[in-house]
Backbone bond lengths (Angstrom), bond angles and torsions (degrees), N, CA, C in turn:
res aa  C-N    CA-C-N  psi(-1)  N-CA   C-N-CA  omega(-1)  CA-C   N-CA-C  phi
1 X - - - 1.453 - - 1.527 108.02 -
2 X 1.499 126.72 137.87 1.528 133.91 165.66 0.997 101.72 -44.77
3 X 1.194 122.20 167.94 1.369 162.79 -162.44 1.564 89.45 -91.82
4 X 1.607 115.46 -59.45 1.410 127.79 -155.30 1.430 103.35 -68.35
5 X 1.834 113.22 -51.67 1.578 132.93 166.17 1.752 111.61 -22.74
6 X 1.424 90.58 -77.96 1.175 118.38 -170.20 1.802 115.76 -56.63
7 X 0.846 116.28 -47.24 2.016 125.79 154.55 1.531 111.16 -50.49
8 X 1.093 119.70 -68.19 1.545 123.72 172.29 1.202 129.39 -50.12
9 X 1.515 110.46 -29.12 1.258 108.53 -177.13 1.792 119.43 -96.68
10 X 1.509 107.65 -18.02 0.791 111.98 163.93 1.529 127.94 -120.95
11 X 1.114 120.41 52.00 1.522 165.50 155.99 1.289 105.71 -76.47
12 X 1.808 95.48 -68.93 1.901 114.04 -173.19 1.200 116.56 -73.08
13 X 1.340 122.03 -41.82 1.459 113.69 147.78 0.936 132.71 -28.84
14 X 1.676 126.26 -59.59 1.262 103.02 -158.35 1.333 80.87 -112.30
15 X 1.188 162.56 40.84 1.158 129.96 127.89 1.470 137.18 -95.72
16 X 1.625 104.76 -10.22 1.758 113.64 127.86 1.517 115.11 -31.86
17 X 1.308 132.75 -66.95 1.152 125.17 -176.40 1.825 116.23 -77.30
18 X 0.732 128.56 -7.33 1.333 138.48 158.20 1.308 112.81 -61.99
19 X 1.775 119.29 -67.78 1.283 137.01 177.55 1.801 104.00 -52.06
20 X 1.010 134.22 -52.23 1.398 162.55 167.52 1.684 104.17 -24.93
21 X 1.136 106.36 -38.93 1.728 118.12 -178.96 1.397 106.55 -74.09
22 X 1.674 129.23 -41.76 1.273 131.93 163.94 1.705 96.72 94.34
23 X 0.958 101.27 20.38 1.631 106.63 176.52 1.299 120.19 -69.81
24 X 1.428 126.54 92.78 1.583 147.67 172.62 1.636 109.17 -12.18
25 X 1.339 96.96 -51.93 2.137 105.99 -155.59 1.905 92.32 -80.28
26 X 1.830 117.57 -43.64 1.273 113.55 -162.72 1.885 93.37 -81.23
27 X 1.169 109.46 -33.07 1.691 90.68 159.82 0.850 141.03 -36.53
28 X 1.709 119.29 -70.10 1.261 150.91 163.40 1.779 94.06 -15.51
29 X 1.362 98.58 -87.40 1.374 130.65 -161.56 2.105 103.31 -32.31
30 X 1.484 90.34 -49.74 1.783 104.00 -162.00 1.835 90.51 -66.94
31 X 1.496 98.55 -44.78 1.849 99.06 178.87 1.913 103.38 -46.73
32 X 1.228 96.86 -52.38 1.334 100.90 -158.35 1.779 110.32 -44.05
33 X 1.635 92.20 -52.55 1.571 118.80 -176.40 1.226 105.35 -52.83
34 X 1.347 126.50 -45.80 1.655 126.91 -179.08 1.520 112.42 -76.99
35 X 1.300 126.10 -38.58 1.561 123.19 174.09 2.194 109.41 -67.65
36 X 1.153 103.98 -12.04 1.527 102.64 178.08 1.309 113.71 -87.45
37 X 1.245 132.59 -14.15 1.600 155.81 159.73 1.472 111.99 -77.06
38 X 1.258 122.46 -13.12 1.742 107.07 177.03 1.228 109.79 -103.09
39 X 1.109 110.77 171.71 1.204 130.09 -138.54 2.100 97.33 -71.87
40 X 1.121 107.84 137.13 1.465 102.53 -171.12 2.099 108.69 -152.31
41 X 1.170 82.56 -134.83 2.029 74.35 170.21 1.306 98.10 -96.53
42 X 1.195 120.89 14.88 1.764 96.76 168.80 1.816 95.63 -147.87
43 X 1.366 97.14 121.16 2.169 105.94 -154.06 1.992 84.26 -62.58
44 X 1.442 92.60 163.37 1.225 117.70 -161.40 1.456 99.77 -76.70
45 X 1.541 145.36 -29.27 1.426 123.36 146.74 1.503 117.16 -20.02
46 X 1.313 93.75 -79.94 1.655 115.00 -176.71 1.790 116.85 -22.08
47 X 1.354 102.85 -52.78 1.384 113.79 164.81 1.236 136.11 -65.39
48 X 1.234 115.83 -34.98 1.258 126.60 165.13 1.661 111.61 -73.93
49 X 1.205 138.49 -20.78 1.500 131.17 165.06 1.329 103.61 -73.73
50 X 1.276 130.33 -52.98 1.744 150.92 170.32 1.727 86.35 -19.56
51 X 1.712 111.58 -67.85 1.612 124.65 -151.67 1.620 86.30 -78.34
52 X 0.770 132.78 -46.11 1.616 136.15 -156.22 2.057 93.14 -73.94
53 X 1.029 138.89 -62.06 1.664 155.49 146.13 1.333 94.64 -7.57
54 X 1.240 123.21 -81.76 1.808 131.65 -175.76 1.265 111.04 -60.73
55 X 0.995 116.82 -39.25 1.931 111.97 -170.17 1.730 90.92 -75.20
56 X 0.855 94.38 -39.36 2.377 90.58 -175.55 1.352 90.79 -59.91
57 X 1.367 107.69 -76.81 1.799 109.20 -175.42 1.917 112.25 -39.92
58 X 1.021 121.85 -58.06 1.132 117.84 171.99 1.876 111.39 -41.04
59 X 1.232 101.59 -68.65 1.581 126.20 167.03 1.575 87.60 107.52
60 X 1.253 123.26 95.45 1.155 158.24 160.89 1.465 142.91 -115.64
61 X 1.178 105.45 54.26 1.584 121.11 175.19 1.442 140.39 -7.23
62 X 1.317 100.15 -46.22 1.501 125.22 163.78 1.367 122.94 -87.18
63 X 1.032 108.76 -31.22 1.906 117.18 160.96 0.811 104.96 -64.54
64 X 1.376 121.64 -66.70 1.596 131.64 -165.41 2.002 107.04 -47.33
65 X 1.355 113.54 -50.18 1.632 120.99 161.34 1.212 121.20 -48.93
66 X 1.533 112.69 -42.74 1.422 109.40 174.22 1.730 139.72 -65.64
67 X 1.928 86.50 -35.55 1.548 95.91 177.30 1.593 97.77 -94.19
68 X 1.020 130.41 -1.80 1.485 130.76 175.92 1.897 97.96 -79.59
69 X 1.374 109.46 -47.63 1.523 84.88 163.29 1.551 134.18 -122.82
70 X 1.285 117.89 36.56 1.623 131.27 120.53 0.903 102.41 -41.83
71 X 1.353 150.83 -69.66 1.695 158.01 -99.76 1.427 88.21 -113.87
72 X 1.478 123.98 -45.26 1.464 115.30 -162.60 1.786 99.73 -85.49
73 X 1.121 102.24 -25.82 1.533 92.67 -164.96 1.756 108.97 -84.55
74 X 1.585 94.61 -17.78 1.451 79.93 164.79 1.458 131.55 -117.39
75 X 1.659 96.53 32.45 1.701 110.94 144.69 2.036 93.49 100.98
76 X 1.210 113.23 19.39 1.746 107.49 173.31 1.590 89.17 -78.20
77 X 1.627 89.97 147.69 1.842 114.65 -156.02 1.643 88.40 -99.63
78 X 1.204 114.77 153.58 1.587 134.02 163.75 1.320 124.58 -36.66
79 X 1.414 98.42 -31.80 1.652 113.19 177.73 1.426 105.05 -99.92
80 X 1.162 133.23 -53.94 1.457 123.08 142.85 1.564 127.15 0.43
81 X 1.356 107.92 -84.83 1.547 127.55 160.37 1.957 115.63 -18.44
82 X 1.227 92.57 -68.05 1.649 107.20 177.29 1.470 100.44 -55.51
83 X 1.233 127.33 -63.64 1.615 125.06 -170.97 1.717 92.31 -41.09
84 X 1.220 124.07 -73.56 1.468 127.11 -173.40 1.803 118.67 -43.83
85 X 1.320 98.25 -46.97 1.417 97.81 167.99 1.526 122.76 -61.91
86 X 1.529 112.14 -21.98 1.794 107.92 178.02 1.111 95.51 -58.13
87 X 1.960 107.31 -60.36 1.520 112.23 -148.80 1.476 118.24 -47.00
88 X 1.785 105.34 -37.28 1.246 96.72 -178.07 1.821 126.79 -69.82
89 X 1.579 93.99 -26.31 1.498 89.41 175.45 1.361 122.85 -78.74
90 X 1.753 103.94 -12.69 1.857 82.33 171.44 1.167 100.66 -90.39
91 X 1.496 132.79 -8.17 1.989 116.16 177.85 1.249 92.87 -68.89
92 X 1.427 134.89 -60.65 1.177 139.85 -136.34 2.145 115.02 -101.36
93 X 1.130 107.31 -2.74 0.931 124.54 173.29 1.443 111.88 70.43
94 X 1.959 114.69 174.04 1.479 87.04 156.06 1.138 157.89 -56.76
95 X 1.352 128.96 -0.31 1.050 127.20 169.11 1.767 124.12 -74.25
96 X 1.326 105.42 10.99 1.578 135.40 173.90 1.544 98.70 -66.08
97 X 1.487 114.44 -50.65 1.715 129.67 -139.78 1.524 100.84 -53.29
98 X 1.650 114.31 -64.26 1.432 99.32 177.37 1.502 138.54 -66.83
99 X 1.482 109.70 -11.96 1.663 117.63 159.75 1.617 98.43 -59.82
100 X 1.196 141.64 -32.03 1.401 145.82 -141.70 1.669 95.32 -96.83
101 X 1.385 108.68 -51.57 1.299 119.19 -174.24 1.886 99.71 -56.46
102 X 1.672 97.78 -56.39 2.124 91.76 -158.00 2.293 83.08 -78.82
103 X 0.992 109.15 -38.61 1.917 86.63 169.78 1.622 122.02 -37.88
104 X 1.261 101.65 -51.67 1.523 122.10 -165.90 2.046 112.88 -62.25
105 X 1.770 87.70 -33.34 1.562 117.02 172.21 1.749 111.79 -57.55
106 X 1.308 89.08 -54.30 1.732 106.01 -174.49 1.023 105.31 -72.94
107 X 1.239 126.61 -39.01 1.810 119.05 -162.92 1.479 90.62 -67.03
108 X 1.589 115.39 -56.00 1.582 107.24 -178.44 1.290 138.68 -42.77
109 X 1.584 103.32 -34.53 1.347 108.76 168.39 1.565 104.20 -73.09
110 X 0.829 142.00 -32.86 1.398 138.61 -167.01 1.557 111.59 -63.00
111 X 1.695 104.66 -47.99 1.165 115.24 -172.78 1.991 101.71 -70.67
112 X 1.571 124.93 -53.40 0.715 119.41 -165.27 1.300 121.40 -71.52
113 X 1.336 113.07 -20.20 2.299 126.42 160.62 1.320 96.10 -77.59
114 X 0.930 131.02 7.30 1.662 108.04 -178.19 1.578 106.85 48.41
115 X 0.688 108.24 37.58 2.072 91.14 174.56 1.289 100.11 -130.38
């Protein structure tokens, strides 16, 4: 199974079962997270490099997959990608490098499944 498969699918899983609990505050929260991504004074690319920047710096694996494919589906270029990956390693220092390496992994698969 992809890399890409295998993240997505169990993403949707469990956040069916997450959602499934009916829990008020983790609602709230996921609404919140999805209304900060649309389109606003700064277009929804823009945001998604912003989210993709912090999740490296943070070092967030699953973020980092997620805005890695936001990013592809809404057409950020290969060379694109790299500009974003500096930024994060000079905010975030080296300790960025191996988020950079399994990012750098995913984007490829992304690009090379087309999905």
């Amino acid at each position: 199974m992809s890399l890409v498969t295998e993240f997505n699918d169990y993403r949707t899983k469990m956040n069916e079962v997450i959602l499934s609990k009916d829990n008020l505050v983790i609602k709230r929260l996921w609404n919140l997270d999805t209304n900060t991504y649309a389109e606003g004074a700064l277009d929804v690319k823009t945001k998604e490099l912003l989210g993709l920047v912090a999740s490296m710096v943070l070092r967030c694996d699953d973020c980092i997959k997620y805005h890695l494919g936001k990013s592809h589906e809404l057409g950020i270029t290969t060379e694109q990608m790299y500009e974003v990956f500096a930024v994060a390693n000079i905010v975030g220092g080296t300790i960025v490098i191996p988020h950079t390496r399994r990012a750098a992994e995913y984007w490829e698969e992304l690009n090379a499944n087309g999905q």
